[in-house]
Legacy VTK file of the C-alpha trace (Angstrom):
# vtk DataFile Version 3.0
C-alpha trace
ASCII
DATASET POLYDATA
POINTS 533 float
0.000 0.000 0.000
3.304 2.184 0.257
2.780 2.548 -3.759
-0.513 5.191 -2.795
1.771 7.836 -1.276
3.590 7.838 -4.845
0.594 8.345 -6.496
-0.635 11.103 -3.952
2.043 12.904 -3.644
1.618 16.329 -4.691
2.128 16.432 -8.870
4.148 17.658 -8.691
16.819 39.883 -12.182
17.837 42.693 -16.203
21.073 44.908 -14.527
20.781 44.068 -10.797
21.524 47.695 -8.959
22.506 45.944 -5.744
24.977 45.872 -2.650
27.896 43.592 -4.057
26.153 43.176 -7.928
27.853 43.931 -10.686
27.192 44.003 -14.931
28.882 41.353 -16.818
28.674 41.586 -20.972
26.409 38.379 -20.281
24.514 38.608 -17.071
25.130 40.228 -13.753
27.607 38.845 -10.859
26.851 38.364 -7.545
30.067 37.843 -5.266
28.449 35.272 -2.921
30.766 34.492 0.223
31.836 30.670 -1.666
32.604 32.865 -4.649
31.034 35.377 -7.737
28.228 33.831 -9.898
26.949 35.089 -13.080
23.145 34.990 -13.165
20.948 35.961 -16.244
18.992 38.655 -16.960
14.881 38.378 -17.866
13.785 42.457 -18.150
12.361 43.148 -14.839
14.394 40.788 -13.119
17.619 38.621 -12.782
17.539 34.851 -11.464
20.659 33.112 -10.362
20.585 29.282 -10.632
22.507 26.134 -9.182
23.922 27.735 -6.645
25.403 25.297 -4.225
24.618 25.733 -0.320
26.274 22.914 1.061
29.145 20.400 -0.223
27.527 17.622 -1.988
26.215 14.509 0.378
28.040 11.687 -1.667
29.980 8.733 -0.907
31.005 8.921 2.945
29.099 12.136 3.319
25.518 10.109 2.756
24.213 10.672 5.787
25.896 13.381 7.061
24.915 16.702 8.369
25.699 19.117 5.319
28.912 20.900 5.432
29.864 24.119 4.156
30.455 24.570 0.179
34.006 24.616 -1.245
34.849 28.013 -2.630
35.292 28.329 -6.265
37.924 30.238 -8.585
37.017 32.704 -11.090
33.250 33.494 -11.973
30.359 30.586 -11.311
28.186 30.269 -14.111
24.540 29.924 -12.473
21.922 29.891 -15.523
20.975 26.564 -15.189
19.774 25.178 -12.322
21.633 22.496 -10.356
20.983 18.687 -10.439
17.673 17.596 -8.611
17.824 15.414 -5.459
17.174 11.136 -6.337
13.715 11.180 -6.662
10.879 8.827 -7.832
8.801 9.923 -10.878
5.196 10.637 -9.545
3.301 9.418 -11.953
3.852 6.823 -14.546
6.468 4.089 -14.277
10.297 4.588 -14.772
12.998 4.637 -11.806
14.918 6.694 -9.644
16.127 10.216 -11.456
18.558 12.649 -9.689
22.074 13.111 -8.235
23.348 12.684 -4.921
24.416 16.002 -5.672
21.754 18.039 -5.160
22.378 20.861 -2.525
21.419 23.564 -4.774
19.340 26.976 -4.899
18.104 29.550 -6.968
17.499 33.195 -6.521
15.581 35.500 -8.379
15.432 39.062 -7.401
14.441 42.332 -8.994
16.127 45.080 -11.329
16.732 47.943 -9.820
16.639 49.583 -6.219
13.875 48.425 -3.443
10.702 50.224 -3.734
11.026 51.069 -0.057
14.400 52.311 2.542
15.092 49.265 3.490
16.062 45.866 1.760
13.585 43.714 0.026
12.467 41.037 1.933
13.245 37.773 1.494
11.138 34.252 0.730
12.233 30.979 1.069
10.430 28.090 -0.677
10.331 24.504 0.446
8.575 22.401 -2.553
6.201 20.083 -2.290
6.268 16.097 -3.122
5.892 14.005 -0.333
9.127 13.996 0.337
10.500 12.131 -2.001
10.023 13.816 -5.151
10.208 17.129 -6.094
12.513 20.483 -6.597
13.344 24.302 -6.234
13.142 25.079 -9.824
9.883 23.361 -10.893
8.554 26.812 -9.296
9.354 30.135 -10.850
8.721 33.046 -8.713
9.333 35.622 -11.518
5.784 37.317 -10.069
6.620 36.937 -6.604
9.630 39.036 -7.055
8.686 41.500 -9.763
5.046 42.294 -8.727
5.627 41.588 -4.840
9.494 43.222 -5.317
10.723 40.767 -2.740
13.750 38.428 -3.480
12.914 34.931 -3.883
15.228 31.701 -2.773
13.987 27.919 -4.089
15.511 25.080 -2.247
16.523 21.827 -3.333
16.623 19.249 -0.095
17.765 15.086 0.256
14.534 13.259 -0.076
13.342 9.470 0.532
16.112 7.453 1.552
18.573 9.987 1.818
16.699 12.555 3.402
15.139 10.978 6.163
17.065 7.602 7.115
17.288 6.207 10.364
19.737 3.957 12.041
21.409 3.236 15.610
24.361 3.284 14.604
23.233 7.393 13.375
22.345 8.049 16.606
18.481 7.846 15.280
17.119 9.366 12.886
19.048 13.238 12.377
16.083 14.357 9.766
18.720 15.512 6.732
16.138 16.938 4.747
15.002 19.530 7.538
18.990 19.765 8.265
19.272 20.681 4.309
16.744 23.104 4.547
18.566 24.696 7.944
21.454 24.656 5.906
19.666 26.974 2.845
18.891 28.984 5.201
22.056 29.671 6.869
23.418 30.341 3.268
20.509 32.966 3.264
21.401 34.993 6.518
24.753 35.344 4.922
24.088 35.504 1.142
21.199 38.039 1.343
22.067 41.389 1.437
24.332 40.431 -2.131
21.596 40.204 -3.946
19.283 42.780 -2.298
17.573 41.156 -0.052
17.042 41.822 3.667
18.637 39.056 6.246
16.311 40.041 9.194
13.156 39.814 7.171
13.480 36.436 5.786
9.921 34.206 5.401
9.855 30.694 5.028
6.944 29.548 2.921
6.250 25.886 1.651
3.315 23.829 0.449
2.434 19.693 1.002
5.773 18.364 1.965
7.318 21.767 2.173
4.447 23.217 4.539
5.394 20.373 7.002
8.335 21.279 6.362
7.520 24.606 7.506
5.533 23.333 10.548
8.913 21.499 11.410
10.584 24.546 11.465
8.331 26.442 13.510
8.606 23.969 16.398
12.653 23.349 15.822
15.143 24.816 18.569
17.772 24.049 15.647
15.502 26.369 13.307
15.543 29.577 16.078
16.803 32.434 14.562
16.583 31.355 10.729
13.487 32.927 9.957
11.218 36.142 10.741
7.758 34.754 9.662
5.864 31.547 7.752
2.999 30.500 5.470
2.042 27.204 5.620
0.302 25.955 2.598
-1.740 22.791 2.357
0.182 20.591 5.217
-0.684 21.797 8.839
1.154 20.315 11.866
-1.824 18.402 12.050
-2.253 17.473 9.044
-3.278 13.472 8.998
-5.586 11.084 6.776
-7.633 8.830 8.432
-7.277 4.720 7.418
-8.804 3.727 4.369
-9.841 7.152 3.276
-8.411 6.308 -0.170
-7.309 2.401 -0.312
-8.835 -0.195 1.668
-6.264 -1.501 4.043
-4.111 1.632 3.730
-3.462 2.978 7.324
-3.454 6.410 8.773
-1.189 8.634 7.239
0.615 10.406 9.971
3.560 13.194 8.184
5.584 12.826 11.450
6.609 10.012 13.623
8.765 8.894 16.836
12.629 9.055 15.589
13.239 5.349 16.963
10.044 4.194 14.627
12.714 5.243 11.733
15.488 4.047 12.988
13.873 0.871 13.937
12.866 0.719 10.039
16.412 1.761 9.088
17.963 -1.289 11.087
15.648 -3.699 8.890
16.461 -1.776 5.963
19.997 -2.650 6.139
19.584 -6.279 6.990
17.126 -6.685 3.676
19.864 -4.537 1.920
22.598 -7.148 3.029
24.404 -4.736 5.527
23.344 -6.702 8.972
27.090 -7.084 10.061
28.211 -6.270 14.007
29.777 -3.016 12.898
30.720 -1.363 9.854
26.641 -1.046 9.107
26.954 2.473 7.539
29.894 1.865 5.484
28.242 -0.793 3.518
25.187 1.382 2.814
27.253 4.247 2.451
29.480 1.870 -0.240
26.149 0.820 -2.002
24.826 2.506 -5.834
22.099 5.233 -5.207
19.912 2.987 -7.456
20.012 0.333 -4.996
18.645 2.406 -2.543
16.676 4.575 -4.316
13.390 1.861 -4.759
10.038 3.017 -4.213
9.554 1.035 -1.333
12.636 2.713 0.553
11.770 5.923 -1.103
8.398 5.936 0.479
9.476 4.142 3.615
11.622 7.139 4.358
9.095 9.697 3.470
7.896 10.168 7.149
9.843 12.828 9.094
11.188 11.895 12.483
10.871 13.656 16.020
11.995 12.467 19.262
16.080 14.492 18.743
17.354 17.384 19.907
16.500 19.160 16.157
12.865 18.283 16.327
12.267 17.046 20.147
8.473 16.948 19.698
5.414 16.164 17.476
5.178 19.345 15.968
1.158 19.722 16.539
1.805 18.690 20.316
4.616 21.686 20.557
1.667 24.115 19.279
-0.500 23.067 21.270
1.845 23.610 24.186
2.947 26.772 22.724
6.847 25.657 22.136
7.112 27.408 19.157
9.394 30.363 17.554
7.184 33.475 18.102
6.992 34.857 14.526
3.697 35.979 12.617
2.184 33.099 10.703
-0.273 32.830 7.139
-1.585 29.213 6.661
-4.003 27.867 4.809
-5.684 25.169 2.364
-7.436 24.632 -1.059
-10.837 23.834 -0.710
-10.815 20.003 -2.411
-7.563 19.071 -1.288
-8.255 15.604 -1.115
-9.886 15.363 -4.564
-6.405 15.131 -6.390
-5.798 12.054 -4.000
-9.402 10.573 -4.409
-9.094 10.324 -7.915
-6.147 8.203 -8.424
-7.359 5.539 -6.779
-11.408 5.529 -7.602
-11.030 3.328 -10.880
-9.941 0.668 -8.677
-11.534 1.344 -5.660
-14.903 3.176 -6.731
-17.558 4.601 -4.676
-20.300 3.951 -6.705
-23.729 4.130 -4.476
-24.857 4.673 -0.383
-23.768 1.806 0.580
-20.200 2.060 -1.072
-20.044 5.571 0.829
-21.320 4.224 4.005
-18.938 1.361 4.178
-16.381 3.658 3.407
-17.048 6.176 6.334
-17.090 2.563 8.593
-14.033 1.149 7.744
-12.525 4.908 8.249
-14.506 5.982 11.491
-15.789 2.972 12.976
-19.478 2.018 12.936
-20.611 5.082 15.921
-18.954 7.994 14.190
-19.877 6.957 10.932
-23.221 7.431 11.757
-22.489 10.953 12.984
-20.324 11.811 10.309
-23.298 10.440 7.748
-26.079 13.023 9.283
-23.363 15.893 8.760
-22.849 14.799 5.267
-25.320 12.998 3.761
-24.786 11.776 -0.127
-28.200 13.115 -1.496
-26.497 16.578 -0.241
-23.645 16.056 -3.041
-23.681 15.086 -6.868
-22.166 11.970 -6.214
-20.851 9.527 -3.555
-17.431 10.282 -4.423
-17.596 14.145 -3.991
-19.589 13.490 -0.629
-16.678 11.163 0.406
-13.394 13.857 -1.016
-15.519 16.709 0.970
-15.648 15.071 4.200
-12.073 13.605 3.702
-10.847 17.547 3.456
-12.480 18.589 5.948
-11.415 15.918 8.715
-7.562 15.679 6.807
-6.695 19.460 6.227
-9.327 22.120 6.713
-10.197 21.443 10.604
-6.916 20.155 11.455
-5.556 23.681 10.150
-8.201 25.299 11.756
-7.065 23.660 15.361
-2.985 25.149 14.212
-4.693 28.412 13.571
-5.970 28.458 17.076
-2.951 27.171 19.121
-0.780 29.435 17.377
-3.153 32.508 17.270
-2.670 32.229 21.508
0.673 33.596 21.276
1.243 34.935 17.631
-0.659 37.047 14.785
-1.698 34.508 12.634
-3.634 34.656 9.475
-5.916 32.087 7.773
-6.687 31.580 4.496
-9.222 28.730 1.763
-8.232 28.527 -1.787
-11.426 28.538 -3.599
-11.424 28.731 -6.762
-12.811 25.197 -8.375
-12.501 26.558 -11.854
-8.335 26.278 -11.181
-6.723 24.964 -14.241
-6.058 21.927 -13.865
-1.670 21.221 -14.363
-1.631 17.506 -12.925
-2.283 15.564 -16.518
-4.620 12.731 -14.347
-7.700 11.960 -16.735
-10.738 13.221 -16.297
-12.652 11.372 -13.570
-16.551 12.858 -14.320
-17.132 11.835 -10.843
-15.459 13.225 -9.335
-13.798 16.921 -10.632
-11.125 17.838 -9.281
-12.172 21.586 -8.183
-9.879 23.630 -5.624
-7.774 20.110 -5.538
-4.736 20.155 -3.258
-1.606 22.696 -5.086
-4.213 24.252 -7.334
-3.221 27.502 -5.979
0.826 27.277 -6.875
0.253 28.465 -10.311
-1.356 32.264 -8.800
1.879 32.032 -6.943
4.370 30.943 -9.420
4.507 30.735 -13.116
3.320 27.313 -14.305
0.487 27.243 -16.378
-1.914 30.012 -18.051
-4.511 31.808 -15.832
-7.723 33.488 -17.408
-8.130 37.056 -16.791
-10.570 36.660 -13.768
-7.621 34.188 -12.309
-4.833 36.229 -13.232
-6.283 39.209 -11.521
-7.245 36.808 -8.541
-2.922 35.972 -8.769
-1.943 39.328 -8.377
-3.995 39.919 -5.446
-2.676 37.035 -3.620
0.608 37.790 -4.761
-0.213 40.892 -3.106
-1.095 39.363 0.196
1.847 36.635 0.229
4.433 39.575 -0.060
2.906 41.951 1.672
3.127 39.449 4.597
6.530 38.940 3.904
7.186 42.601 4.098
5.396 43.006 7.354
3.915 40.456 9.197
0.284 41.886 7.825
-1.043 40.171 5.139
-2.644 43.888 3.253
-2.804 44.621 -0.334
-3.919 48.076 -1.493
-7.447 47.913 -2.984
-8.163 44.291 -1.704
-10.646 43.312 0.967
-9.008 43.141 4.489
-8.257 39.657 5.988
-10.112 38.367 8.928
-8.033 39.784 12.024
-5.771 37.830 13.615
-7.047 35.295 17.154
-10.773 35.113 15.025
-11.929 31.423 16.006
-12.377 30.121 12.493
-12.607 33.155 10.574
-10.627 32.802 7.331
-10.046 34.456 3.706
-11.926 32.408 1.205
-9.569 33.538 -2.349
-11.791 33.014 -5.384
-12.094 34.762 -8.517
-15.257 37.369 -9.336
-16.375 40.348 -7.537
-17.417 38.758 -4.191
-14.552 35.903 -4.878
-12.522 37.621 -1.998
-14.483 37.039 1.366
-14.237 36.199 4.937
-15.804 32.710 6.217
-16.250 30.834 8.867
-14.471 28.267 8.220
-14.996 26.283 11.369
-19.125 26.176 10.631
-18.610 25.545 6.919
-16.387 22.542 7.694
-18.179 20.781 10.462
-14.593 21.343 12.507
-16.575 20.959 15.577
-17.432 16.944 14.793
-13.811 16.938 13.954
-12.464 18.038 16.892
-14.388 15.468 18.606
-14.390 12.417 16.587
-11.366 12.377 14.370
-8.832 14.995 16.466
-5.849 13.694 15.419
-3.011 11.532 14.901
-2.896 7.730 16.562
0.755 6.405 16.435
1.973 5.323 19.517
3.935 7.520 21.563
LINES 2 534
12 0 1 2 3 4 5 6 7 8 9 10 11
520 13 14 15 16 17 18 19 20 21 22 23 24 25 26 27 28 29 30 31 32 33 34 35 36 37 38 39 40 41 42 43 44 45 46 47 48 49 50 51 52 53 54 55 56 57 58 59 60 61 62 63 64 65 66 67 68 69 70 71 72 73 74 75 76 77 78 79 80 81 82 83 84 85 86 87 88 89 90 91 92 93 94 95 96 97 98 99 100 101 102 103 104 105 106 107 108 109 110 111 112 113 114 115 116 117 118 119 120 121 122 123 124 125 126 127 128 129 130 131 132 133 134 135 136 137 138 139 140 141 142 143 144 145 146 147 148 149 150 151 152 153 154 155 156 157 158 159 160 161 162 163 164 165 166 167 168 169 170 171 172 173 174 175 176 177 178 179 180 181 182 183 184 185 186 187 188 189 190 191 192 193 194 195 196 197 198 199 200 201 202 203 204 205 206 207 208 209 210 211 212 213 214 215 216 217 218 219 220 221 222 223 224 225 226 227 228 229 230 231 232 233 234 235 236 237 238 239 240 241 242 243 244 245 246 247 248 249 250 251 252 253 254 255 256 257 258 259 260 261 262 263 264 265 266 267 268 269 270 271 272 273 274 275 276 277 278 279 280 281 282 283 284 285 286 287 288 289 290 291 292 293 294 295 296 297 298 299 300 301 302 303 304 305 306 307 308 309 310 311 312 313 314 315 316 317 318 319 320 321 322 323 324 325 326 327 328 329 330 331 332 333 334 335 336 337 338 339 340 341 342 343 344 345 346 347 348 349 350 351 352 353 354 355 356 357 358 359 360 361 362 363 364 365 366 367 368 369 370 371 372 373 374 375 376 377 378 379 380 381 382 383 384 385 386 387 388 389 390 391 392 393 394 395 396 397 398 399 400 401 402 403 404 405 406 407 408 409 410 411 412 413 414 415 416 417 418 419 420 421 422 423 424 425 426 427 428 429 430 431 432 433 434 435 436 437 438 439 440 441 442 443 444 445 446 447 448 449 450 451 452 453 454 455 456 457 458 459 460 461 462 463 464 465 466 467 468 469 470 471 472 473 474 475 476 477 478 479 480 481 482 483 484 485 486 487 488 489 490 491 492 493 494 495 496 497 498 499 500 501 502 503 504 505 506 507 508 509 510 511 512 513 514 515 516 517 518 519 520 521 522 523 524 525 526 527 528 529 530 531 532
């Protein structure tokens, strides 16, 4: 059943007049503090590609903390970007693609001087994928810096395998991938002000795998320091799916889990991988070909990230709710089908064709008391079909409501900002068939492409882009998500109160998102995550 969390995974500046930036006949330099890269020039804005943040994690640095980049001679060239991390395709057949070698961002900033005094401000983005598939440059933040004039960093991080492997003879399971992302960000503090950018105004902003990523972050003592504020996109702390939502005997998915639960898996790992011998364990892994460990079993196995360390001591959504967190403002949010893009790989074998198909389904989730409740909250004659009935519920118990609970915790001690991504006439970027059952709507990532450039927008959506370009910046700027000329966001500590981002005249609206969603039932029948502690 490890083969679903493949298929689910998310489907995924001109002359810079800077500090420390300089003309070249072919693009402008940037004398970073490894050495001067040459980026290239797009009109309103300059990007700056492949730059390395840490030394490359190969051979007897698998499984190592990343160290510090060598320095370079002479001028880097960074127009392309660097090599993505091993990865599994997401959809489709075909085997592991990537380098080892992977440690690599990209910056794109704007021409010309800040808008305001100070520096711009500064976004980092953690993608999306599950991790175990995905990269920085898939996402091009050309709007985000020109429109928003902030200076945009994309992060490549180790995924699968080698991004979050566990073994005694590690010390447990050190979380690489988070230690990847600490590591971009160091680079950041240092590397800022070169290209424009403001140091002590840095966001960190991810969706899916990066917004846990995020949430990891937030809840880190290793992170303290890094960052200034966060948006959290489509993957709360909370975020969790109960069993059999999408495949019968698939179990809860639960995004974080107990450090020695990896480790205990990383022990096996090596036994089935031939490397059971008293000592010497990690050598032999370390000695074996990526491809060897780079299967989709491993690759998924390793997907889960690991607390229980001194870099992530607790469950992130049981540090909110104790309020052990970094105190910086906070934007999070959801799409409003997010489980739609799951639902619909999976309904041609599993469908959900009548009442009783839907009913079972709520059983085998809920067990046969809560079903019941669940049922007279959502009953199918209230929906087109079963399967929509099932994908709403499934949001609402998975993301919306868990979200909701974040929102709270962290609206206690921080300003904190929630938003709903509703626009179900997205365009639709995945390449899944049709499913007429069930349409995909506000499916989960359906709002990257009003963020970054990816795919065509109507006009209606394209103004709906700039606006929340508008807000995401504007947050980054100054803790206040405000755009000139758009409506206000709900203020911050509202129980439930949230943004609903749509296209049209009234498209932009507060809701109450906890009443919508039914977060009440939620909160009492399906609260949270089950693993043992």
């Amino acid at each position: 059943m490890r083969g679903v969390r493949r298929r689910c995974a998310l489907l995924l500046p001109v002359v810079l007049l800077l500090v420390g930036a300089a003309a070249g006949p072919e693009g402008p330099v940037v004398d970073t503090d490894r050495g001067p890269v040459r980026g290239r020039t797009h009109g309103a804005y300059s990007t700056f590609e492949g730059i390395p943040f840490a030394a490359p994690p190969t051979g007897p640095r698998r499984w190592r903390l990343p160290g510090p980049a060598r320095r370079w001679e002479g001028v880097r060239d960074a127009g392309a970007p660097g090599s993505r991390c091993v990865q599994l395709p997401v959809l489709g057949p075909g085997g592991p693609v990537g380098s080892e070698d992977c440690l690599y961002l990209n910056v794109t900033a704007p021409a010309g001087p800040a808008a305001g005094a100070r520096p711009r401000p500064v976004m980092v983005w953690f993608h999306g994928g599950g991790f175990f598939s995905g990269s920085g440059d898939v996402y091009r933040p050309d709007r985000l810096a020109v429109r928003g004039d902030a200076v945009v960093v994309t992060v490549n991080y180790r995924l699968g395998v080698f991004g979050l492997f566990g073994h005694p003879e590690l010390g447990g399971a050190p979380g690489f991938a988070l230690a990847d992302q600490r590591a971009a960000l160091r680079w950041v503090r240092t590397n800022a002000e070169r290209f424009g950018g403001d140091p002590d105004n840095v966001t960190v902003f991810g969706e899916s795998a990066g917004a846990l990523s995020v949430c990891a972050h937030l809840t880190s003592p290793a992170s303290a320091g890094l960052f200034h504020k966060a948006i959290v996109q489509s993957g709360s702390c909370s975020t969790t799916t109960p069993p059999s939502a999408l495949l019968p005997g698939l179990g809860t998915y639960e995004p974080f889990v107990p450090a020695r639960r990896t480790a205990e898996e990383g022990a096996l790992a090596a036994a089935r991988l031939g490397c059971d011998r008293p000592s010497g364990v990690l050598d032999c892994l370390r000695a074996l070909d990526a491809r060897a460990l780079a299967t989709p079993d491993l690759m998924q196995r390793f997907s889960l990230v690991p607390y229980g360390g001194s870099a992530l001591p607790t469950e992130p959504r049981r540090a909110l709710q104790a309020g052990r967190f970094h105190r910086v403002p906070v934007l999070q949010g959801t799409t409003r089908d997010e489980i739609r893009l799951f639902l619909a790989q999976t309904l041609a074998a599993h469908p959900i064709g009548d009442e009783n198909a839907y009913r079972a389904r709520m059983e085998r989730s809920f067990g046969v008391g809560t079903a019941r409740v669940v049922e007279a909250a959502y009953p199918v004659s209230a929906y087109p079909t079963p399967a929509i009935a099932w994908a709403t519920l499934l949001t609402d118990a998975s993301f919306i409501c868990p979200t909701l609970r974040d929102g709270a915790a962290l609206g206690r001690h921080v300003p904190t900002y929630g938003y709903r991504f509703s626009d179900r006439g997205a365009p639709d970027f995945t390449g899944l068939p049709p499913v007429p059952e069930l349409p995909l709507g506000a499916a989960h990532g359906f709002e990257l492409p009003y963020l970054f450039t990816i795919t065509p927008l109507a006009e209606a959506q394209q103004r709906l882009a700039d606006r929340m370009t508008g807000y995401w910046t504007a947050f980054a700027r100054t803790g206040v998500p405000a755009a000139p000329g758009a409506p206000q966001w709900p203020r911050p500590g509202a129980p439930g109160r949230v943004l609903s981002l749509a296209p049209g005249a009234d498209g932009i609206r507060t809701v109450d998102g906890r009443a919508e969603h039914h977060c009440a039932l939620w909160d009492e029948r399906w609260p949270g995550v089950t693993t043992a502690r």
